[in-house]
Biopython code that builds the backbone (N, CA, C, O; Angstrom):
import numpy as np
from Bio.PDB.StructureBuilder import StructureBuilder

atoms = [
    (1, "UNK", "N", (0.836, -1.184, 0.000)),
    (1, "UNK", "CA", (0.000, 0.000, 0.000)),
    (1, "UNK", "C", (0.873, 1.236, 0.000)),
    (1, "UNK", "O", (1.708, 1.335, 0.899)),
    (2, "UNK", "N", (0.771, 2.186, -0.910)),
    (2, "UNK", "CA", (1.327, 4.126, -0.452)),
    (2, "UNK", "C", (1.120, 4.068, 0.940)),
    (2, "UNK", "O", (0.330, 3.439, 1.644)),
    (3, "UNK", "N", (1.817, 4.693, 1.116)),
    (3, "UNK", "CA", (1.793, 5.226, 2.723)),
    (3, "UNK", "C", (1.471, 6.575, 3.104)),
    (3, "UNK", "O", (1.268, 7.048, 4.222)),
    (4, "UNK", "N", (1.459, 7.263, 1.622)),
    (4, "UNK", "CA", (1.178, 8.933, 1.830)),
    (4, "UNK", "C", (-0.414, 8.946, 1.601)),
    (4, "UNK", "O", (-1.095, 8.275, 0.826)),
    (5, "UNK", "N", (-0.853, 10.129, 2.715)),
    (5, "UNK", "CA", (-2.373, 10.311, 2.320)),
    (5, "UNK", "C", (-2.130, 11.560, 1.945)),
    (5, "UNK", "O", (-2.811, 12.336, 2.615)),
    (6, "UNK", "N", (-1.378, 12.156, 1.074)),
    (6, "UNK", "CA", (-1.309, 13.955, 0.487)),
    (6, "UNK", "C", (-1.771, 13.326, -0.806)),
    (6, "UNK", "O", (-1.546, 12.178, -1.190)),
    (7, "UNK", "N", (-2.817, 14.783, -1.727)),
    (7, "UNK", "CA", (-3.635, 14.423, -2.427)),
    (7, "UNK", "C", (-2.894, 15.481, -3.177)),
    (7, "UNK", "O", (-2.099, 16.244, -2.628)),
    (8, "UNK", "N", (-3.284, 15.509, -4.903)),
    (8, "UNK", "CA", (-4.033, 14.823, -5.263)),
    (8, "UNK", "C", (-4.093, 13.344, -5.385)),
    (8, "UNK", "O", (-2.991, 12.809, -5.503)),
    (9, "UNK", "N", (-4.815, 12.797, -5.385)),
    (9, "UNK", "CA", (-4.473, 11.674, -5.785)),
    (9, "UNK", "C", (-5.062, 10.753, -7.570)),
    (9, "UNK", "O", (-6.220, 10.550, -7.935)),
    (10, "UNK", "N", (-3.877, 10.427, -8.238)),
    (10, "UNK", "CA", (-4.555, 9.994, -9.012)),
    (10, "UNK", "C", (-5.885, 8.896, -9.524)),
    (10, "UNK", "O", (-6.853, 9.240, -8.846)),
    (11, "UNK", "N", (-6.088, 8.312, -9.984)),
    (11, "UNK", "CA", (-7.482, 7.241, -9.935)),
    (11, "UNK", "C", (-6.835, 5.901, -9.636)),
    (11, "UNK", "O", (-7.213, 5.190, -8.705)),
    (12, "UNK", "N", (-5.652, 5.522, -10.620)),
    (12, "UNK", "CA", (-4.922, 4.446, -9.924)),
    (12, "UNK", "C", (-4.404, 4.530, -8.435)),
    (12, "UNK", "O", (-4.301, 3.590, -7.646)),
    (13, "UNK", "N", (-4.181, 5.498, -8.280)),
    (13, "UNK", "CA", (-3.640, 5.698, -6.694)),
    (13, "UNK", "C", (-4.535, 5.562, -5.659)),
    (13, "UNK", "O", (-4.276, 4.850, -4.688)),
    (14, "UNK", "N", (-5.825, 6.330, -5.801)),
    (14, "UNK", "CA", (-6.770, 6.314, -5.319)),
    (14, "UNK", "C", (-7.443, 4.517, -5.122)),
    (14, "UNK", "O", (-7.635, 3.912, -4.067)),
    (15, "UNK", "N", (-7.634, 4.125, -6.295)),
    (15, "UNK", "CA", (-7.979, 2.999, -6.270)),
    (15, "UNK", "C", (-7.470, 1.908, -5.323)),
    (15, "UNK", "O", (-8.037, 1.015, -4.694)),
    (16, "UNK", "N", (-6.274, 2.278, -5.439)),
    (16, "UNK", "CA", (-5.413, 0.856, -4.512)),
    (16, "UNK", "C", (-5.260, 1.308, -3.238)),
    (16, "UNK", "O", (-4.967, 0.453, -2.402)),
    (17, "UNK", "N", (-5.417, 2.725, -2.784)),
    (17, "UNK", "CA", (-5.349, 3.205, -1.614)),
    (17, "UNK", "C", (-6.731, 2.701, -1.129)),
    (17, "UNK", "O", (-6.594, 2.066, -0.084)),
    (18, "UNK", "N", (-8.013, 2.776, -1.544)),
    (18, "UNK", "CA", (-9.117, 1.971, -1.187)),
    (18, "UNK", "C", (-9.303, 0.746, -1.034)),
    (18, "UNK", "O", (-9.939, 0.242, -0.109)),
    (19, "UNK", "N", (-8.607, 0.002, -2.187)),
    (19, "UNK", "CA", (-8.518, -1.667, -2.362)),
    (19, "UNK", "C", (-7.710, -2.048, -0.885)),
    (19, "UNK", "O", (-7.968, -3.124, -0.345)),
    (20, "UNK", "N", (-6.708, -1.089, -0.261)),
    (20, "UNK", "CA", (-6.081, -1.516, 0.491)),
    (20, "UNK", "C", (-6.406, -0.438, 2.258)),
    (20, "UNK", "O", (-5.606, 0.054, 3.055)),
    (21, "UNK", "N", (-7.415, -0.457, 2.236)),
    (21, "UNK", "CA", (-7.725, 0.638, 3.172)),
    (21, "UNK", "C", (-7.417, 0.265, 4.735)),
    (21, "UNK", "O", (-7.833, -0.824, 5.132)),
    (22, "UNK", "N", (-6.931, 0.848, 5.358)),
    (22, "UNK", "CA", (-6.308, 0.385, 6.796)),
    (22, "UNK", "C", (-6.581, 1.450, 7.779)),
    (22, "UNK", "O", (-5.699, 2.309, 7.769)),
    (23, "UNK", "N", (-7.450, 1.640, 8.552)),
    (23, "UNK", "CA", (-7.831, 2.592, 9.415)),
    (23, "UNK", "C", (-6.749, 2.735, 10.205)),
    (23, "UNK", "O", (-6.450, 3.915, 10.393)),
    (24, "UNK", "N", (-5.907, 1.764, 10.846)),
    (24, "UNK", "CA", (-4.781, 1.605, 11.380)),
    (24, "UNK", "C", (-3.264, 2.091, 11.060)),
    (24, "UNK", "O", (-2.242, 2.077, 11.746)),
    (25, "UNK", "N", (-3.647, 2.698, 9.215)),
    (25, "UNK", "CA", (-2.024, 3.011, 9.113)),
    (25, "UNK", "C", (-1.757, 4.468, 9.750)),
    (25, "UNK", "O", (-2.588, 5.367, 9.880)),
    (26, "UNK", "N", (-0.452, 4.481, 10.101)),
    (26, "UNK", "CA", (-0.483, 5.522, 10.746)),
    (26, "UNK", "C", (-0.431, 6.773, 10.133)),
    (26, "UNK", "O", (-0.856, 7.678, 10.851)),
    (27, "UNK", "N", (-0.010, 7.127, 8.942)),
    (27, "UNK", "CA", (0.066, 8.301, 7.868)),
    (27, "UNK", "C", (-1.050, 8.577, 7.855)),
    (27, "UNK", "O", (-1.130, 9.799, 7.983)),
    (28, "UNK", "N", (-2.199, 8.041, 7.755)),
    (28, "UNK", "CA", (-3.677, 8.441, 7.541)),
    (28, "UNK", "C", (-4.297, 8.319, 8.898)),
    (28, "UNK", "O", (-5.417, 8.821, 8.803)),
    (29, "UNK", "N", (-4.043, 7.773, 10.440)),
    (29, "UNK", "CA", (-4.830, 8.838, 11.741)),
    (29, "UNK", "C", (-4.057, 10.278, 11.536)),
    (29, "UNK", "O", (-4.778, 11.242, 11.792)),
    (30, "UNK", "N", (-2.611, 10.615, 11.087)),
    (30, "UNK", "CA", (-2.220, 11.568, 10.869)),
    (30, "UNK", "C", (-3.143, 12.510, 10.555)),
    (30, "UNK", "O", (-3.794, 13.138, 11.390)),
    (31, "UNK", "N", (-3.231, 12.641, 9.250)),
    (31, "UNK", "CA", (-3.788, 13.503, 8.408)),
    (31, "UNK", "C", (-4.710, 12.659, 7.538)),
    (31, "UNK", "O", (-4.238, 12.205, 6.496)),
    (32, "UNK", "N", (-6.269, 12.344, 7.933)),
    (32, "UNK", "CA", (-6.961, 11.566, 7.125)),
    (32, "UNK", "C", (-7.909, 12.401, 6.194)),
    (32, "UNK", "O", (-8.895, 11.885, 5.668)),
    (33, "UNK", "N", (-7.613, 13.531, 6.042)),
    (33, "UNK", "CA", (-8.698, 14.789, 5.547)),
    (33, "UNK", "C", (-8.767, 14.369, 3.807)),
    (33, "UNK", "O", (-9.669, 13.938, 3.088)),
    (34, "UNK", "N", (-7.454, 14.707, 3.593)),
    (34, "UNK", "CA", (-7.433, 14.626, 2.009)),
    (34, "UNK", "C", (-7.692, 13.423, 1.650)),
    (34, "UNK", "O", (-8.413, 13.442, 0.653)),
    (35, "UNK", "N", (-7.381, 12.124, 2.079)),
    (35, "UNK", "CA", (-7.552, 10.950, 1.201)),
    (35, "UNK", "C", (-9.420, 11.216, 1.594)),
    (35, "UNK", "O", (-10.126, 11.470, 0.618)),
    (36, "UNK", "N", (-9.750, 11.181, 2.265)),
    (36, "UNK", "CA", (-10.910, 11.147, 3.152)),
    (36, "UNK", "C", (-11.959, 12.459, 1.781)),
    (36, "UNK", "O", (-13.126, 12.283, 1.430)),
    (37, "UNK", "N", (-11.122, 13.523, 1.360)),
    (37, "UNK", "CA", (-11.735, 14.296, 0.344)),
    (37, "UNK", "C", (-11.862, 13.446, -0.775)),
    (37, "UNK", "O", (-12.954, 13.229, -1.300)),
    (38, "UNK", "N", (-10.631, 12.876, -1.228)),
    (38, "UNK", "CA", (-10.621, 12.397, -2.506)),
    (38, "UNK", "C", (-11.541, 11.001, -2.713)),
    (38, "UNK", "O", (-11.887, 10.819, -3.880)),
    (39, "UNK", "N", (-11.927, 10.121, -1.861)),
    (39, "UNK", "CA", (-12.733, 9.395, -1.549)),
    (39, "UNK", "C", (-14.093, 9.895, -1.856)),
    (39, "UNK", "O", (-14.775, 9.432, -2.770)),
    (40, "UNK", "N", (-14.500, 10.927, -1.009)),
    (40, "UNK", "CA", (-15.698, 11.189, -1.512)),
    (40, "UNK", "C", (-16.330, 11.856, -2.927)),
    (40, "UNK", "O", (-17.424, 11.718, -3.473)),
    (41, "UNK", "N", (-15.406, 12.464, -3.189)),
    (41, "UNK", "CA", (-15.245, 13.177, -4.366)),
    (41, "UNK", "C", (-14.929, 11.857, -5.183)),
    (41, "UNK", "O", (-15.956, 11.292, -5.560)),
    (42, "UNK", "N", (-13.839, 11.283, -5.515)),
    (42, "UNK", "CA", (-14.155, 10.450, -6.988)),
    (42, "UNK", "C", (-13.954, 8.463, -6.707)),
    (42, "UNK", "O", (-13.344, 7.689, -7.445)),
    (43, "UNK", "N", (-14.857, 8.061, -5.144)),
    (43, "UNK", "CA", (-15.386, 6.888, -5.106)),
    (43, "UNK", "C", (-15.334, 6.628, -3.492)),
    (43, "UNK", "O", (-14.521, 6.346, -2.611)),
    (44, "UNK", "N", (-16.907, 6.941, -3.695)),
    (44, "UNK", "CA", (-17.577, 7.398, -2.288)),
    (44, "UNK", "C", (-17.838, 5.787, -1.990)),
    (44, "UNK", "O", (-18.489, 6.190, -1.026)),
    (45, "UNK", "N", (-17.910, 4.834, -1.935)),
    (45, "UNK", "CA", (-17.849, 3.437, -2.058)),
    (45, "UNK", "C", (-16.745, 2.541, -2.361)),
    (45, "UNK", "O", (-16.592, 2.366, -3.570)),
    (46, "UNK", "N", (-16.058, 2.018, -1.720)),
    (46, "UNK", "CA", (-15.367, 1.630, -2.070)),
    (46, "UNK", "C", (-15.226, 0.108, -1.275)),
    (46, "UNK", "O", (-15.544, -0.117, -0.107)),
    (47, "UNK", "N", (-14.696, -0.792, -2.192)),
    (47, "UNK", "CA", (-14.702, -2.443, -1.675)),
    (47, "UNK", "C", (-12.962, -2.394, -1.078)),
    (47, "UNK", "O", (-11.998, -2.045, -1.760)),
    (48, "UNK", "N", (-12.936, -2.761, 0.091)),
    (48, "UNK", "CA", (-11.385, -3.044, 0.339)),
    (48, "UNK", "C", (-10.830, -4.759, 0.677)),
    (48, "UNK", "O", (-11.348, -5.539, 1.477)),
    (49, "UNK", "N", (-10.084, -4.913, 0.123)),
    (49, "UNK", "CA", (-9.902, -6.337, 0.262)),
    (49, "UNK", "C", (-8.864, -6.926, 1.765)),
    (49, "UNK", "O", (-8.655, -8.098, 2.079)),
    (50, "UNK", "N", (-8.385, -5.721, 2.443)),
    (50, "UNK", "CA", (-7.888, -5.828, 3.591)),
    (50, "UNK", "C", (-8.647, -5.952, 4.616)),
    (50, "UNK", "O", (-9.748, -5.475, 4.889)),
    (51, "UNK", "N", (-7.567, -7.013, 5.450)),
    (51, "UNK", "CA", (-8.752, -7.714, 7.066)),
    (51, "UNK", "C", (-9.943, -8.057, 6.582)),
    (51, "UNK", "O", (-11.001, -7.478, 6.827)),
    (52, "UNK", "N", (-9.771, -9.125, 5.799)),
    (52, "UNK", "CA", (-11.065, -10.250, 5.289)),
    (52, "UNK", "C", (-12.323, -9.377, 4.966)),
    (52, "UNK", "O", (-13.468, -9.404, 5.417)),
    (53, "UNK", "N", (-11.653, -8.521, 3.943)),
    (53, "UNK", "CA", (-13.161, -7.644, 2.887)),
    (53, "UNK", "C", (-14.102, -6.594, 3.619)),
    (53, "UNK", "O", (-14.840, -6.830, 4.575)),
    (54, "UNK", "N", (-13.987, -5.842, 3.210)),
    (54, "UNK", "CA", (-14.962, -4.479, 3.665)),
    (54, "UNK", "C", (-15.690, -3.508, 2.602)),
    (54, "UNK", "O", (-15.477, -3.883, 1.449)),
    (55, "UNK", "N", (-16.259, -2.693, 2.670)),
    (55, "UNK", "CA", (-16.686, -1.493, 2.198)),
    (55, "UNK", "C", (-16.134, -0.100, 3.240)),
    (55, "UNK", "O", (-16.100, 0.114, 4.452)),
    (56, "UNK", "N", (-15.683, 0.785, 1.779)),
    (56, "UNK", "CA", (-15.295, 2.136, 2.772)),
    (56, "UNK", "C", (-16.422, 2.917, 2.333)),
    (56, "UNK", "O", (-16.555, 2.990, 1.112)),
    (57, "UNK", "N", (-17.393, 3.607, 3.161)),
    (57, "UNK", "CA", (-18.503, 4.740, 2.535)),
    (57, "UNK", "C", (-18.045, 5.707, 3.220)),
    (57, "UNK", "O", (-17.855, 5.789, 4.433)),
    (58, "UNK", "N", (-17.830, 6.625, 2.184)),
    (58, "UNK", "CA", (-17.442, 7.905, 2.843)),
    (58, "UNK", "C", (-18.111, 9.161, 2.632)),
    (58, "UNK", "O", (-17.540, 10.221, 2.891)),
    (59, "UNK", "N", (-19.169, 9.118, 2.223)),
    (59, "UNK", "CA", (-20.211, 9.931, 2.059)),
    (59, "UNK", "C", (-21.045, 9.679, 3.463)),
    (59, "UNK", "O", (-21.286, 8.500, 3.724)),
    (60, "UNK", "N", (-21.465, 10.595, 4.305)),
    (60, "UNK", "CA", (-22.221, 10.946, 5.445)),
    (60, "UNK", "C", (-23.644, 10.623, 5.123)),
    (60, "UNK", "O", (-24.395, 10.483, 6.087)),
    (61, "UNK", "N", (-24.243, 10.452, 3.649)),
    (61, "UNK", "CA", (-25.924, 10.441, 3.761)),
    (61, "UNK", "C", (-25.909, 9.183, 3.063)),
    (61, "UNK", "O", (-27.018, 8.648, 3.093)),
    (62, "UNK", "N", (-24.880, 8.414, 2.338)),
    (62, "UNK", "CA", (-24.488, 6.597, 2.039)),
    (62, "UNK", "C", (-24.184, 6.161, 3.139)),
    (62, "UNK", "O", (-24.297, 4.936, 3.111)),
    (63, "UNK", "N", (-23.841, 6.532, 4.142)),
    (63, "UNK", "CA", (-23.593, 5.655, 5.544)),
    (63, "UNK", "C", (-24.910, 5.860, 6.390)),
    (63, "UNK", "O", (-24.944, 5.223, 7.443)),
    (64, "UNK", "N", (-26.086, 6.714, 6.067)),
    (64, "UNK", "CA", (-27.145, 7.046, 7.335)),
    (64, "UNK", "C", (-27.637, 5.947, 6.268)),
    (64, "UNK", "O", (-27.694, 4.822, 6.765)),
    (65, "UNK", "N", (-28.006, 6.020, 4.906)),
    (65, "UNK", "CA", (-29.188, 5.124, 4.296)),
    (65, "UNK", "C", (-28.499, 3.794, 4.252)),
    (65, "UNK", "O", (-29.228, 2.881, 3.863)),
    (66, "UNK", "N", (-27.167, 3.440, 4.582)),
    (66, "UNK", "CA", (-27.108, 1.743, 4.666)),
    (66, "UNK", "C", (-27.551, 1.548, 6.017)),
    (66, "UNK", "O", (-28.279, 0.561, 6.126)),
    (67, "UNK", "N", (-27.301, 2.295, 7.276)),
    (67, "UNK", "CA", (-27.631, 1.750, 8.486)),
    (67, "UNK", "C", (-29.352, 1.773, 8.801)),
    (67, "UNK", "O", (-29.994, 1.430, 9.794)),
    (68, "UNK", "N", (-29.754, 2.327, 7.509)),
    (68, "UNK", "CA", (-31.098, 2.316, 8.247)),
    (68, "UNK", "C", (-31.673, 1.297, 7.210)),
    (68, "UNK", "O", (-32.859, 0.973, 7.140)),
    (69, "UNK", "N", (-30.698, 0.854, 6.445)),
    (69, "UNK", "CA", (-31.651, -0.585, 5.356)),
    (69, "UNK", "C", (-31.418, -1.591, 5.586)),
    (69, "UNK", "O", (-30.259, -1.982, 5.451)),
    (70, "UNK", "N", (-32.425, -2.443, 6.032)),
    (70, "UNK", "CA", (-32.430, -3.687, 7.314)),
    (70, "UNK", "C", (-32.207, -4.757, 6.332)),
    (70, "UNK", "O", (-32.492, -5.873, 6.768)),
    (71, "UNK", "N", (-31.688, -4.709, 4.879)),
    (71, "UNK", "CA", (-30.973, -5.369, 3.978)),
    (71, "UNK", "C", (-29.575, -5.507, 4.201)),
    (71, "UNK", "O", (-28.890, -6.327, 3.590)),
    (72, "UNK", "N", (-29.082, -4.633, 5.163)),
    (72, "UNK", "CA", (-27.591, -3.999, 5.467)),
    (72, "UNK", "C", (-27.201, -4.746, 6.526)),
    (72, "UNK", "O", (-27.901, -4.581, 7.525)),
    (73, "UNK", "N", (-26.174, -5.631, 6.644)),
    (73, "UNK", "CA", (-25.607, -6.114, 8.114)),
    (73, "UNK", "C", (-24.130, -5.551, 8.218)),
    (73, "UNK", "O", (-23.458, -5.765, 9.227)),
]
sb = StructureBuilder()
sb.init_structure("model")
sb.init_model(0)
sb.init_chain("A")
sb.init_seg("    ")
for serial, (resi, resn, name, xyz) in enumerate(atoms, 1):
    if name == "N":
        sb.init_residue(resn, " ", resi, " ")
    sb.init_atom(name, np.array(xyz, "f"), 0.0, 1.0, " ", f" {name:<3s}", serial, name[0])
structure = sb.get_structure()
């Protein structure tokens, strides 16, 4: 995985920075603003394949309507 969360970031960059998303790295509790912009801005959804598969939603009104759709675990 990059280890830098300074943006811009390109779409490949972006991409694998999601594919590989780690709440835990430490560059990003640093400063999680910009990746955290660029996320929402160009892939507010994202599938990560780290620590046995996730979704990153980083849009504030995609995270209220999955928790309230009882389709959603």
């Amino acid at each position: 995985m990059t280890e830098t969360t300074s943006g811009p970031y390109t779409a490949e960059q972006l991409a694998e920075l999601a594919a590989n998303f780690d709440v835990h790295n430490a560059a990003l509790q640093e400063d999680p603003h910009p990746l955290y912009a660029a996320l929402r801005a160009q892939c507010p959804v994202a599938r990560s394949d780290r620590n046995c598969c996730h979704f990153v939603v980083s849009r504030y009104y995609a995270v209220i309507a999955i928790l309230q759709d009882p389709g959603h675990s």
